[in-house]
C-alpha positions in Angstrom: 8.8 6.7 -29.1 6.1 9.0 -27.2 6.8 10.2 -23.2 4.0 7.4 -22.2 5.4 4.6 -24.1 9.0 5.3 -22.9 7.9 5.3 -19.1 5.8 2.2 -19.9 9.3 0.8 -20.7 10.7 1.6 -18.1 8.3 0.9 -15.6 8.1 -2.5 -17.6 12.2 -2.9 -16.6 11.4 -2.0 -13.1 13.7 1.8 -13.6 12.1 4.6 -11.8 12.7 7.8 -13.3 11.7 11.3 -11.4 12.3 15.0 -11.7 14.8 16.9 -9.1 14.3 20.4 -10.2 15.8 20.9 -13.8 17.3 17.2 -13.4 16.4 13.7 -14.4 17.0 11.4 -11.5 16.7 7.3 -11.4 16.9 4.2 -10.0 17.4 0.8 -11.7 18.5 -2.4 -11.3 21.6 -3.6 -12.6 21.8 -3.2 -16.3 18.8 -2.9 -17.0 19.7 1.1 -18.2 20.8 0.0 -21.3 23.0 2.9 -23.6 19.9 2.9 -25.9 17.3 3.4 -23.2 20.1 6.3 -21.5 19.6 8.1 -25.1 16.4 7.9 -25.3 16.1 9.9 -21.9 18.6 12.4 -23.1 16.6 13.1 -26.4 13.5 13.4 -24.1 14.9 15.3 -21.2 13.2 18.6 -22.1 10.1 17.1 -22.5 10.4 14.2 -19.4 10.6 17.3 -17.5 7.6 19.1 -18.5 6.0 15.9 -17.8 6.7 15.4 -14.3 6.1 19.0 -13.5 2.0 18.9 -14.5 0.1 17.8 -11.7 -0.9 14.3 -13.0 -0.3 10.7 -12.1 1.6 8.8 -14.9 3.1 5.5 -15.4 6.2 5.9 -13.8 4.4 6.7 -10.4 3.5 3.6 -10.1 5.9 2.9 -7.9 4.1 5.2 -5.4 1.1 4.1 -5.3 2.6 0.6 -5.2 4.0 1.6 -2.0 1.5 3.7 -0.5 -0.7 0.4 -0.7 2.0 -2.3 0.2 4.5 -0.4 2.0 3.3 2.1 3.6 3.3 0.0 7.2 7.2 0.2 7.3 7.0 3.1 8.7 4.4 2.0 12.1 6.8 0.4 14.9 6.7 -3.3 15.0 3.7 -4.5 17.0 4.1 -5.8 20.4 2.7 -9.5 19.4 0.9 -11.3 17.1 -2.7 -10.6 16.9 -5.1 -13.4 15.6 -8.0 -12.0 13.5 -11.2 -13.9 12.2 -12.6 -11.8 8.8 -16.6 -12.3 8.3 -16.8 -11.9 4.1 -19.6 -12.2 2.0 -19.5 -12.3 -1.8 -20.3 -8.7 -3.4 -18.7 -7.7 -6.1 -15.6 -5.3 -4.8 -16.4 -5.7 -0.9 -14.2 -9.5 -1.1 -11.2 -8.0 -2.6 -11.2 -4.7 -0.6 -11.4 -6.5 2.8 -8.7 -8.7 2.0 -6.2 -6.1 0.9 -6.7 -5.5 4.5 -6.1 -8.9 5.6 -2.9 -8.7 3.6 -1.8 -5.9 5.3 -2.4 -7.6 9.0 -0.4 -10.5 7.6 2.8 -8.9 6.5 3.0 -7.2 10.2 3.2 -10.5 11.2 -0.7 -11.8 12.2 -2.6 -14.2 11.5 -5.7 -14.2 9.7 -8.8 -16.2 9.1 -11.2 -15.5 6.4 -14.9 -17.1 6.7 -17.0 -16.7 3.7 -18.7 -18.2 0.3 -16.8 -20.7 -0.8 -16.4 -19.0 -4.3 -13.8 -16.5 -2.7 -11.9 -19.5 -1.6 -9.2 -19.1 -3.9 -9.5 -15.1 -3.6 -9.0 -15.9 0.3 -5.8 -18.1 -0.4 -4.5 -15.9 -2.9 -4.1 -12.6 0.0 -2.9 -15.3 2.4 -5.3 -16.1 4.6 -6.6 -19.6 6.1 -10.1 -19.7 4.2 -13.2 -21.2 6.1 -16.3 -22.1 4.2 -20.3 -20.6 5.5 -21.6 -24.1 6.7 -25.2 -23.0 8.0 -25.2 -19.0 6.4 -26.4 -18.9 2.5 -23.5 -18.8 0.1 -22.3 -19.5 -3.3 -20.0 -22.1 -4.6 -19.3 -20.2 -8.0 -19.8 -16.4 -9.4 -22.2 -18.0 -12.0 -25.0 -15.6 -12.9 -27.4 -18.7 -11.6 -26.0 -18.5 -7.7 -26.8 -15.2 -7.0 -29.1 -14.7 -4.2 -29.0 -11.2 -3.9 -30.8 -8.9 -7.3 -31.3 -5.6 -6.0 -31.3 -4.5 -9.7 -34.6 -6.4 -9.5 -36.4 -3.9 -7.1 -38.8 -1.2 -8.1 -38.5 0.6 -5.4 -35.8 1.6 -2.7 -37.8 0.6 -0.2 -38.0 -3.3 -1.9 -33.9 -3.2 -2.6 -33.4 -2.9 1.5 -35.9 -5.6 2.1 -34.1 -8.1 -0.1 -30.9 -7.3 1.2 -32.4 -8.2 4.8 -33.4 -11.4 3.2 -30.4 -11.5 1.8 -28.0 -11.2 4.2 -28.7 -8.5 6.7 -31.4 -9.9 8.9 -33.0 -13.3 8.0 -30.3 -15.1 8.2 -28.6 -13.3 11.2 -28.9 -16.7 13.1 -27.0 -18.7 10.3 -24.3 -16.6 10.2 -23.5 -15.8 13.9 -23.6 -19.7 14.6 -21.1 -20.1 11.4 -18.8 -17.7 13.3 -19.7 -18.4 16.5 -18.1 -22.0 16.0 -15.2 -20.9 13.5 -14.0 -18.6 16.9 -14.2 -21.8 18.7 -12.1 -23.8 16.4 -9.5 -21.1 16.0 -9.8 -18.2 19.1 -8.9 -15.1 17.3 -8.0 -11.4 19.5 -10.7 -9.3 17.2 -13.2 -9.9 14.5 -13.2 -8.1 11.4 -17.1 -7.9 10.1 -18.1 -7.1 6.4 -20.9 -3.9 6.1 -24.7 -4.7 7.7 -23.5 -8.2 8.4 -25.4 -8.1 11.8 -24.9 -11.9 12.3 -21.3 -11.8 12.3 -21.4 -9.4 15.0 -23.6 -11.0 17.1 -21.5 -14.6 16.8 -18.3 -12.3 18.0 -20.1 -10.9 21.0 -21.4 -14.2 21.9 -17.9 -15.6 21.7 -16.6 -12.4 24.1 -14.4 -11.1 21.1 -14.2 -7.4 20.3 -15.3 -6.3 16.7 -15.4 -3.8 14.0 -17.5 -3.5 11.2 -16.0 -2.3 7.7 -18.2 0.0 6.0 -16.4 -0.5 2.3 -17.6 2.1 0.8 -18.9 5.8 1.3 -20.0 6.6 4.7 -24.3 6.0 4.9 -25.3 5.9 8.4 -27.0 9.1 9.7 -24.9 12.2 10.0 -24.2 13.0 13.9 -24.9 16.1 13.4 -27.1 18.0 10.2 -25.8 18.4 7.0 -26.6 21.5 5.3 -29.5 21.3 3.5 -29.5 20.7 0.1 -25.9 19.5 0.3 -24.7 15.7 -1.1 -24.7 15.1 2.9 -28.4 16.5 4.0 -29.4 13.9 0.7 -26.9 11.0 2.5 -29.0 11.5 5.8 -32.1 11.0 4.1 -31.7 8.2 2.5 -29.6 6.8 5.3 -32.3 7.3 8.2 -34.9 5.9 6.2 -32.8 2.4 5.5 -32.3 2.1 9.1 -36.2 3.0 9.9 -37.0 0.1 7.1 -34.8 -2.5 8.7 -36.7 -1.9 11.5 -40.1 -2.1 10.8 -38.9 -5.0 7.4 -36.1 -6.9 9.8 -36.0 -6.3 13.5 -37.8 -9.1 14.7 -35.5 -12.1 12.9 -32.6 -10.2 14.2 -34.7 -10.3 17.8 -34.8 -13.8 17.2 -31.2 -14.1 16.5 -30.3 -12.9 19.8 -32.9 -14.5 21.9 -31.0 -18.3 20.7 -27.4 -16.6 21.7 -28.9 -15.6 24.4 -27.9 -12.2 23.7 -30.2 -8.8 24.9 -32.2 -7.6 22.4 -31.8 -4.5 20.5 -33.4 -1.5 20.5 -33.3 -0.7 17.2 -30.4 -1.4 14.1 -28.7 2.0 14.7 -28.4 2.0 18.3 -26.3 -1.3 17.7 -24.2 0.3 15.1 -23.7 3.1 17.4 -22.9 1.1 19.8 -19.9 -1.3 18.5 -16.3 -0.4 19.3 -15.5 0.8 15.9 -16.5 1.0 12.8 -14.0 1.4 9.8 -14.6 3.2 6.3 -12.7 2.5 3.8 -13.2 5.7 2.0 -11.3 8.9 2.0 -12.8 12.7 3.5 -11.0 14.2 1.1 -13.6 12.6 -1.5 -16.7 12.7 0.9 -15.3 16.1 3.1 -19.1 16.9 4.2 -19.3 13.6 6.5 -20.1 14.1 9.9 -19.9 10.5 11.5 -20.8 9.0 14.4 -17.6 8.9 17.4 -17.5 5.5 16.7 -16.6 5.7 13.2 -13.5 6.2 12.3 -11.9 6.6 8.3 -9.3 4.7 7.0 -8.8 4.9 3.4 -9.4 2.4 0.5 -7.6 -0.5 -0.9 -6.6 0.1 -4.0 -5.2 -3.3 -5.4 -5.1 -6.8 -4.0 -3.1 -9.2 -5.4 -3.6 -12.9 -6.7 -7.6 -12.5 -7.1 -7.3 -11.5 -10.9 -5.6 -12.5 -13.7 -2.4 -11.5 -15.6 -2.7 -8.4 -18.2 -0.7 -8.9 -21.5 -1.8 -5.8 -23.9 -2.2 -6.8 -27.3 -1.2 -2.9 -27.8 2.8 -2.2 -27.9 3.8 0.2 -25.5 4.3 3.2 -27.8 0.6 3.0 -29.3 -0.2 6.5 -29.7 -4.4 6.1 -29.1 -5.5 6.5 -25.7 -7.1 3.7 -23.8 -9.6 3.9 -22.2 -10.6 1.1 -19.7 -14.8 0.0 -18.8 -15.2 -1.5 -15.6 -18.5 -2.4 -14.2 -19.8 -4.1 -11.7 -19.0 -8.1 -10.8 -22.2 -8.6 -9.3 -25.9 -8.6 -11.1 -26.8 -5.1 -12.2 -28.2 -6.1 -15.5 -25.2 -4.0 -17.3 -25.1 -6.1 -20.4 -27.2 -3.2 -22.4 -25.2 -0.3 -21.0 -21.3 -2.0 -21.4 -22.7 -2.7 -25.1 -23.4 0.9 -25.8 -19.7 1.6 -24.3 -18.3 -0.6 -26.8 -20.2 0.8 -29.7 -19.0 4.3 -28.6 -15.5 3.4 -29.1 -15.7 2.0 -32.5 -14.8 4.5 -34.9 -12.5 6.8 -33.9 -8.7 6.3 -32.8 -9.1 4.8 -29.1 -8.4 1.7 -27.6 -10.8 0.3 -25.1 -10.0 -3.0 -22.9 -13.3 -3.8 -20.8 -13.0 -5.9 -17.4 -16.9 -7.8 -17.8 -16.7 -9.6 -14.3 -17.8 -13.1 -13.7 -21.6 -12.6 -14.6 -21.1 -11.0 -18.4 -20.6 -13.5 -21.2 -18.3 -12.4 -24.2 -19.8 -14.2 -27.3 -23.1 -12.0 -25.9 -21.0 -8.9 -27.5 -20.4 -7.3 -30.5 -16.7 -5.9 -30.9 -14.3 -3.7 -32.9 -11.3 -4.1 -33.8 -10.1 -1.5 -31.5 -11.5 -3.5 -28.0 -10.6 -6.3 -26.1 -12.4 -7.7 -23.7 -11.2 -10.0 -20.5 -13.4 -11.9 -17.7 -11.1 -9.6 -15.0 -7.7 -7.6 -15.6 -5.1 -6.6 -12.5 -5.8 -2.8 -12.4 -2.1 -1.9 -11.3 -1.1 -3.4 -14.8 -3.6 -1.2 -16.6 -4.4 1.8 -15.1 -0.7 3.6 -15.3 -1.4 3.4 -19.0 -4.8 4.5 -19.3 -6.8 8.1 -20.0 -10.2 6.9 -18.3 -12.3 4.6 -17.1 -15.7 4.5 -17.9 -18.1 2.8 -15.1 -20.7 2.4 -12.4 -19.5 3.7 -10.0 -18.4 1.3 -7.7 -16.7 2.7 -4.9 -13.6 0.1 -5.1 -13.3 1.2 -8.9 -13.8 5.1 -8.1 -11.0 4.6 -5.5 -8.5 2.9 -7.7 -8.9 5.1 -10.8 -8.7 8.3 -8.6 -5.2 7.3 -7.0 -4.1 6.6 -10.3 -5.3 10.2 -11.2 -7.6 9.0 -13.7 -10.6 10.6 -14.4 -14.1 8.7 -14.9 -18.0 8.6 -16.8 -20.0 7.4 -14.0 -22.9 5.5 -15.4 -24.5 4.5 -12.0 -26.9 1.6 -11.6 -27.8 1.4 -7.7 -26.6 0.7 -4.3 -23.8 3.7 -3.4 -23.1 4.0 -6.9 -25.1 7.1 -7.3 -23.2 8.9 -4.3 -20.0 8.1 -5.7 -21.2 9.8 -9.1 -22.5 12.8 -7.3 -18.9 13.0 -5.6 -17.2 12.8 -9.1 -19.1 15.5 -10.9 -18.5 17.9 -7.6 -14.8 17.4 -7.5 -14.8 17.7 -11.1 -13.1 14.9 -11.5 -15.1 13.5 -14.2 -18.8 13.3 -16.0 -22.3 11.4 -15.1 -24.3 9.5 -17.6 -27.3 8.2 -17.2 -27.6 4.3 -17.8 -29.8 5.2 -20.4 -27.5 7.3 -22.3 -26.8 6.5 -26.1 -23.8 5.8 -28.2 -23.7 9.1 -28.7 -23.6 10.7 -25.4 -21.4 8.3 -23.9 -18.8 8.4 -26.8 -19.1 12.8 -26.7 -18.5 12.6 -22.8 -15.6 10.0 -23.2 -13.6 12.5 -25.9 -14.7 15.6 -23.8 -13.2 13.8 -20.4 -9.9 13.0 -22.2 -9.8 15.7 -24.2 -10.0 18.6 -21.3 -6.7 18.2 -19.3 -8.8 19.5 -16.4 -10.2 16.2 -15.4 -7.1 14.7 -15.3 -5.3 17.6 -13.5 -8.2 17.2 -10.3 -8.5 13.7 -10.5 -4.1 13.7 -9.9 -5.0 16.0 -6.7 -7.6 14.2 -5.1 -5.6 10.8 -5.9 -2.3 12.1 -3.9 -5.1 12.8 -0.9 -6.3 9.4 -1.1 -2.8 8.2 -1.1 -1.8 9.7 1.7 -4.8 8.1 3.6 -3.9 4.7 2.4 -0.4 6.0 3.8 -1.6 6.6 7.5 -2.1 3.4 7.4 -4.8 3.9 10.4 -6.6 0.6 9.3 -3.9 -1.5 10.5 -3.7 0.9 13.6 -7.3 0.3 14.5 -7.3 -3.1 14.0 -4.0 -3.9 16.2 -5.3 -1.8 19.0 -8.6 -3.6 18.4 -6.5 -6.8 19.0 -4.6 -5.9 21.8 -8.3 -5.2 23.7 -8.9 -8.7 22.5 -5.7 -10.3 23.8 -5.9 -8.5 27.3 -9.1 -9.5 28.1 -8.8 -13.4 27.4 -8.5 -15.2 30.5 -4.6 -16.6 29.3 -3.5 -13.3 28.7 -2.6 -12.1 32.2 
């Protein structure tokens, strides 16, 4: 049996194993050791050893990274009451899931929490334990189908055109809808704070009517305006850029439906987008400096590491592989929402045929799998639980999703970033200067993409920086200064409601 498929075991039987200088140390339930399993570690001690010394994430670290982003609370002190939180979603491929990991967090302190959203999250809403609401007035979807999506930037020829369908989309036009949806959700159930999915402006603007303090999470890298320059030439300076000119075109594309939105609350009317964001009590990234180190945010903005997993919103993993197979696998994850990746995640499958790899590829709700041509040597599932697959895996191919970039680092996996749009082509940017993996263009052929995959597992480099920057993302998730923010958030909430005192 190889090193990987005997800590696959194990981990499978819930035994821990670790290194204590020139010792094996473990933990395991109650006979689940077995005499066999104790021989096979003594036949493999020499080499168990060397294996925990490299600098590299492995299967039977799981456990860690388990902890870091279920556990790692136990270590706050208990809060002082139960905070009642409303969470604004909006269906977007990884923003759902990474908002309600944490939602799940808030609720195992002891809150309560209310999701409003599309009601094709429903079940996703359920599943981290929160009381779901459905968007009555505000556009939403009642299924993932490929038919209800209302929001195509992959349609756009230029950058200026994907920022003025996402104001249609979401952002501006219907910043009335949405505030009135929240607006009367906060009536129904008064909630202490309001936790506001990215450019949402409408859920903001129902939670200052209603007197209720609120944050906005920013789910992926950081892409307001600097507060202070970047050096030019820097991934920051080219953040800024692109950054001041999305605010500037909601503006001119998007200000005055927003105006409108206020003037039926009754609320002031803005300045301008930024001077609102800059304005709210906090806004939350859920990112990590050690992968975007040049930011310099605004005081209002505060960083507080990804969510890595959530549970219940996929389905189960069973490999078809046994858990000593010797070729490495390699996982392709793209997005869930409409990129037009069909063309590119074919290419990735062709790549793999041919030459000893396995390759399990996550196509999302819009990707159809009698559209595809397979191997023998691929599997393909509508959605896979990544804590079940990415212990086992040598890299993940994809584009570049921040939620996906997150995961596979703490895992210490390396990645070929094949961006698309939206942030994806910062997050590749990041990969390639941490070295942490390799940048294709979506163009790319079989070839290219198949060299860069056998270059990126072949070069224990990759894997050996991606293990470093996943133990500093770990230790963000560790801080666990989401669930500090929010609760002090709350507790401004609670004083100021007129029962409180």
């Amino acid at each position: 049996m190889s090193i990987s498929g005997l800590l696959t075991r194990l981990h499978s039987l819930n035994i821990r194993i670790w290194a204590n200088g020139d010792q094996l140390q473990y933990s395991a339930p109650k006979g689940a050791l077995t005499p066999e399993l104790r021989d096979q570690l003594v036949q493999h001690k020499a080499a168990l050893l060397k294996f925990f010394q490299e600098p590299t994430i492995f299967v039977g670290q799981a456990a860690e990274i388990e902890q870091a982003q279920g556990g790692s609370d136990a270590s706050l002190p208990p809060p002082t009451r139960s905070y009642r939180y409303l969470f604004v979603l909006i269906e977007g491929g990884g923003t759902v899931p990474g908002l309600l990991g944490l939602a799940h967090r808030l609720l195992a302190r002891g809150h309560a929490v209310w999701a409003i959203g599309d009601p094709c999250n429903e079940a996703e809403v359920r599943a981290a334990g929160c009381t779901f609401i459905p968007y009555r007035r505000a556009p939403h979807r009642l299924d993932k189908s490929a038919a209800t999506v209302n929001f195509k930037d992959s349609s756009a020829k230029t950058p200026a055109e994907a920022i003025d369908l996402a104001a249609d989309a979401f952002i501006c036009r219907p910043a009335q809808a949405y505030a009135q949806d929240v607006l009367e959700a906060i009536e129904r159930h008064p909630v202490d704070a309001v936790v506001v999915s990215e450019l949402l402006l409408g859920g903001c603007f129902g939670a200052e009517k209603a007197g209720v303090p609120s944050t906005m999470i920013w789910w992926a890298l950081y892409t307001l305006p600097y507060a202070s320059e970047p050096i030019y030439g820097s991934i920051g300076w080219l953040s800024d850029q692109f950054a001041r000119f999305m605010i500037e075109r909601l503006d001119l594309y998007g200000l005055p439906r927003l105006q409108a939105a206020r003037a039926t609350l009754y609320l002031p009317p803005l300045t301008s987008v930024l001077a609102y964001l800059r304005q709210l009590d906090r806004i939350l990234v859920t990112s990590s400096l050690a992968f975007d180190p040049e930011v310099r945010p605004f005081p209002n903005v505060r960083y507080i590491g990804p969510t890595i997993d959530t549970p219940g919103w996929v389905e189960e993993w069973e490999s078809p592989w046994p858990p000593d197979h010797p070729d490495p696998l390699v996982v392709v994850a793209f997005s869930g929402t409409m990129l037009d990746q069909q063309a590119i995640v074919q290419r990735v499958i062709d790549a793999l045929d041919g030459w000893p790899a396995r390759g399990l590829v996550a196509l999302g709700p819009l990707l159809d799998s009698s559209e595809f041509r397979v191997p023998a040597n691929v599997v393909l599932r509508t959605s896979v639980w990544r804590k079940q697959v990415f212990p086992m895996a040598a890299v993940v191919v994809t584009h570049a999703g921040h939620m996906t970039v997150m995961q596979a680092l703490s895992y210490g996996l390396p990645l070929i970033c094949i961006p698309m749009g939206r942030e994806q082509y910062g997050n590749a940017t990041r990969v390639v200067a941490h070295g942490v993996g390799l940048r294709l263009a979506p163009t790319a052929d079989v070839g290219a993409i198949r060299q860069a995959i056998q270059r990126v597992i072949g070069e224990s480099g990759f894997r050996t920086r991606a293990a470093e920057l996943g133990r500093s993302i770990l230790a963000d998730i560790r801080s666990a200064a989401g669930v500090i923010e929010l609760e002090q958030l709350a507790e401004r909430g609670y004083a100021s409601r007129p029962s409180a005192g």
